[in-house]
ZAMI-793755 format. One record per residue (C-alpha): x, y, z; residue in one letter. Coordinates in steps of 0.1 Angstrom, whole numbers, plus 5000, padded with zeros to 4 digits. Example, Ala and Ser with C-alpha at 12.3 -4.5 7.8 and 13.67 -1.06 7.14 Angstrom:
<lumkols>
512349555078a 513749895071s 
</lumkols>
This chain:
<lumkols>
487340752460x 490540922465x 492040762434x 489140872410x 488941242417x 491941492424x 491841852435x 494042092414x 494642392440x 496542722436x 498142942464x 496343342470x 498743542456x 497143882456x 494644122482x 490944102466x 488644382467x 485344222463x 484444022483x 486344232519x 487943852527x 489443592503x 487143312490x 487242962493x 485942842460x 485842502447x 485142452405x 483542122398x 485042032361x 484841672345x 485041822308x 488341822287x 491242012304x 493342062277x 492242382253x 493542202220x 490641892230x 487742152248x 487842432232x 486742772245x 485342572275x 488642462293x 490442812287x 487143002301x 487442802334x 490842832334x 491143182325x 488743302352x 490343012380x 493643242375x 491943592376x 490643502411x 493743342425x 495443672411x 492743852436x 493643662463x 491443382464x 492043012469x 490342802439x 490442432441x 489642272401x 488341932413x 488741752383x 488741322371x 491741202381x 492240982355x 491140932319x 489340622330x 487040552315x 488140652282x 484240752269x 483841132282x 480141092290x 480940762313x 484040962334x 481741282337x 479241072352x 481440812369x 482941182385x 479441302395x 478341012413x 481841042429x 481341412440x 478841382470x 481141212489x 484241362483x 482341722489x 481141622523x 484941612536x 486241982523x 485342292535x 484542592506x 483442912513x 481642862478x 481242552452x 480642602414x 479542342392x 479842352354x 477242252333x 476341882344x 479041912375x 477541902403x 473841842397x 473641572427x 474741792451x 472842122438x 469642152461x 471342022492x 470942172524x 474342302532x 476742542547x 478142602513x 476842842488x 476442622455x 476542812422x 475442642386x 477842752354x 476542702321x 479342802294x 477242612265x 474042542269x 473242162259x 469842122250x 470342402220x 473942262211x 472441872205x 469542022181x 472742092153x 473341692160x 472241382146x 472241002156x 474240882190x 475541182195x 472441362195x 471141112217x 474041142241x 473641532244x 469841512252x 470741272282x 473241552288x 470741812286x 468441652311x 471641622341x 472242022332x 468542112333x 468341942365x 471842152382x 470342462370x 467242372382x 468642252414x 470842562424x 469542862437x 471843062412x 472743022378x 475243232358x 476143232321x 478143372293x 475343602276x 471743682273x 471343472244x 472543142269x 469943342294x 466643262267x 467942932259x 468342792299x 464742972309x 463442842276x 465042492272x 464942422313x 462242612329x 464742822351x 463643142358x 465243442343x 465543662376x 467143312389x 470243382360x 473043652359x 475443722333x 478843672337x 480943682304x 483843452290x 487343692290x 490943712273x 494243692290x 494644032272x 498144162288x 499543792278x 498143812242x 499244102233x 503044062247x 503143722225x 501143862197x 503744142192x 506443942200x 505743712169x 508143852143x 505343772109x 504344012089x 500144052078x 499343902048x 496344112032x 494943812012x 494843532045x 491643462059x 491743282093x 489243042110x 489842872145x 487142682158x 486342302172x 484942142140x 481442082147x 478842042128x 477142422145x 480042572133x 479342562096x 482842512087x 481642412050x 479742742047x 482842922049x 484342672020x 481342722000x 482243091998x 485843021994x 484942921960x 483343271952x 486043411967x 488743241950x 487343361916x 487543711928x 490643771942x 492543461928x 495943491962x 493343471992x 493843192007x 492143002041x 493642872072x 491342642090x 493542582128x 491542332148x 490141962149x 487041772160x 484241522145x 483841722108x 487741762100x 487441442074x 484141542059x 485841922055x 488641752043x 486941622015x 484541862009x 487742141999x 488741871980x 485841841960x 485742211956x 489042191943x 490442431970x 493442211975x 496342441984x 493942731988x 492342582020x 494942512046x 494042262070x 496242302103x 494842032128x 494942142168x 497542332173x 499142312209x 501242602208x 499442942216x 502343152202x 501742992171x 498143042168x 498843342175x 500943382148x 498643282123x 495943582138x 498743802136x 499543682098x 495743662088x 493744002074x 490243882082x 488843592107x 485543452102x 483543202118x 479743112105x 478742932135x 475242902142x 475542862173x 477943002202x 476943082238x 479543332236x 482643262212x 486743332227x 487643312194x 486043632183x 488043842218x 491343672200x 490643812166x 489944132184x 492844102204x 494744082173x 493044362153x 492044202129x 487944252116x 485743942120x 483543832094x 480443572116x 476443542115x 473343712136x 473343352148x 472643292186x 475543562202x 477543622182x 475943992177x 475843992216x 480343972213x 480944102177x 478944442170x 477844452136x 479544712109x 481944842141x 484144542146x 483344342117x 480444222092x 477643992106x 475643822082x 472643572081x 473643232094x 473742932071x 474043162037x 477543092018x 476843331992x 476543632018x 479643462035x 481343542001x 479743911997x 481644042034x 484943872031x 485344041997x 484444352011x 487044342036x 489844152013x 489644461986x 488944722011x 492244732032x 490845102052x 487844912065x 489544642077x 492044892098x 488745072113x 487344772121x 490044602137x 491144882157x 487544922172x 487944562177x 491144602199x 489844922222x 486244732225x 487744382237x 489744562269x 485844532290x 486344142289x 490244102302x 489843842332x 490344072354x 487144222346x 485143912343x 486943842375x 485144152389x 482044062376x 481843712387x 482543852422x 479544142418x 476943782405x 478443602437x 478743852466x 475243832479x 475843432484x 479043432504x 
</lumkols>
C-alpha cells in the first residue's frame, strides 16, 4: 500500500483567522499534477492547497505515487480502492475528495468531516465527447455522482456547476455551496511586469486544453473573417491535448499558416505570461467551463476577453464590462467581437482595466476565506 499512494505535506507557516485553530486537512487528488498535462484543475487545487498553508493550516495532497498504471482512469481507480485503507491510519481534522476521489469512503461513519470537490462536473463535460472516451467519462460520471451523493457536503466552482450536480446527480442544491477557482494575483502581476515585451495591438491570444468543448476551430473559423479585415492580426493558440492535430490541419486548410501560431504546452509560466502580456485580446469559445482560470489570467493581465454565454463563462467574465460574450458555437459572431476590439483600441483599455480591478475578489486568499466560511460549520 505504502508504495502506491504518497502524501505530499506542507509545514503551517502563518496564524489563520477562520477557523480560531489550524486545520488538519487532507486533499484526495489522483488527477494530473502537473498544470501543462491538467489544466485549470491541478493549479486550482494547488493554488488553494498553498493559500491555506499560508493561513496556517497543515494540508496533506495525498496523491498516486507512481504513474503506474500508465492509463489515468486505471491509476485513479487503482488509487481509490487504495484510499480506505490508507485513510484509516491518519488522523485529519477534515478530508476533501476531488471529483471521483474519495467516493468509497464518502458516507462512512467517522470522526472526520469528509467534504466532496467538484471543479468540473463529468456527466456535462462527456456529452461534448464521442466513442471510448465518451464511454470512459460516463463511468466517470457514475463514481462522482456517487461522492457527491455520498458526502454530506459538496462545494463547487459556480452556480452553473450547482444546476449541473443537482440536475445530472440528484444532489440537492441546499446540500452545495460555492466556492470559486482563484489567481495567484501578487505573483502574476510581479512576473507579468517583469516581462520586458511590449503589447502588440493586432495579437490575439487563446490558452486552453484542446478539447473538443473548447471549440478551438470556432475561433479558426473566424480567423478567416478576421484575416480579411485587418490583414496583421494574427493568433497564438498556447496549449495541447486530444484536438491539437485535427486544429493543426484544420488552420492548414484554411490557409492560416503563419497567421495561426500553434505553441504546444508551454511549461514555463513567465513565458505564458509573456504572451498575455504581448496579446491585445484573449478569447476562448468554449461551450463549456465550470469556471475557466484562464479568463482571471487575461484579467490579470488587462487585456479584454472575447468567450460565449456558454455554461459560466458569464458567471466569471461580465458581459460588455470586461469583455464581449457571444452565442456559443457561432464563428461568424466570434469574428463580429474580435473586430470590434482589434480596431477599437479605447474599448479594449476600458475593458481590460475593469478586468484587472474586478479579478482582485478571487486572489487565493480570498477563495481561501471562502472555502473556510463553506467548511466552518463541519470542523
Amino acid at each position: 500500500m505504502e508504495h502506491d499512494v504518497q502524501a505530499k505535506t506542507e509545514s503551517p507557516r502563518l496564524a489563520t483567522v477562520l477557523p480560531e485553530r489550524p486545520l488538519r486537512i487532507a486533499f484526495l487528488d489522483s488527477w494530473l499534477q502537473q498544470v501543462i498535462d491538467g489544466s485549470g484543475t491541478a493549479a486550482a487545487i494547488g493554488g488553494l492547497e498553498q493559500a491555506l498553508i499560508r493561513r496556517g493550516h497543515r494540508v496533506t495532497r495525498i496523491t498516486p505515487r507512481s504513474n503506474w498504471p500508465h492509463v489515468l482512469t486505471l491509476r485513479r481507480l487503482l488509487y481509490n480502492l487504495q484510499l480506505p485503507a490508507l485513510l484509516r491510519t491518519l488522523s485529519y481534522d477534515l478530508i476533501v475528495g476531488f471529483d471521483i476521489d474519495g467516493f468509497l469512503w464518502a458516507g462512512r461513519t467517522t470522526k472526520t468531516p469528509y467534504i466532496c470537490s467538484v471543479k468540473g462536473v463529468i456527466a456535462e463535460e462527456l456529452r461534448h465527447e464521442t466513442g471510448n472516451v465518451r464511454r470512459t467519462l460516463w463511468s466517470m460520471s457514475r463514481l462522482e455522482m456517487l461522492n457527491a451523493r455520498r458526502a454530506p457536503l459538496v462545494l463547487t466552482t459556480s452556480d452553473y456547476c450547482r444546476q449541473k450536480i443537482h440536475e445530472h446527480y440528484g444532489v440537492a442544491s441546499a446540500k452545495i455551496r460555492l466556492v470559486p477557482e482563484g489567481i495567484d494575483l501578487p505573483r502574476w502581476r510581479d512576473m507579468f511586469y517583469k516581462t520586458d515585451v511590449a503589447r502588440d495591438p493586432f495579437t490575439v491570444l487563446c490558452v486552453a486544453r484542446q478539447y473538443p468543448r473548447k471549440h478551438i476551430a470556432d475561433l479558426l473559423h473566424a480567423f478567416v473573417q478576421v484575416k480579411e479585415e485587418v490583414p496583421f492580426a494574427r493568433l497564438i493558440i498556447i496549449g495541447d491535448g486530444p484536438d491539437h492535430e485535427f486544429l493543426l490541419e484544420l488552420a492548414r486548410s484554411l490557409k492560416l499558416e503563419g497567421i495561426a501560431r500553434f505553441m504546444g504546452g508551454l511549461p514555463d509560466a513567465a513565458e505564458v505570461m509573456a504572451w498575455y502580456k504581448r496579446s491585445a485580446v484573449f478569447c476562448l469559445p468554449s461551450v463549456q467551463e465550470g469556471f475557466g482560470i484562464v479568463f482571471l489570467e487575461a484579467m490579470a493581465s488587462g487585456i479584454p476577453i472575447v468567450a460565449t454565454t456558454a455554461a459560466a463563462i458569464p458567471e466569471v467574465v461580465p458581459h460588455r464590462q470586461a469583455g464581449i460574450l457571444v452565442p456559443p458555437a457561432s464563428p461568424a459572431a466570434l469574428a463580429e467581437a474580435l473586430l470590434e476590439l482589434l480596431e477599437n483600441p479605447v474599448r479594449c483599455a476600458e475593458y481590460g482595466s475593469f478586468g484587472q480591478h474586478y479579478v482582485e475578489q478571487f486572489t487565493w486568499d480570498r477563495v481561501a476565506e471562502r472555502f473556510l466560511a463553506a467548511v466552518a460549520d463541519r470542523v
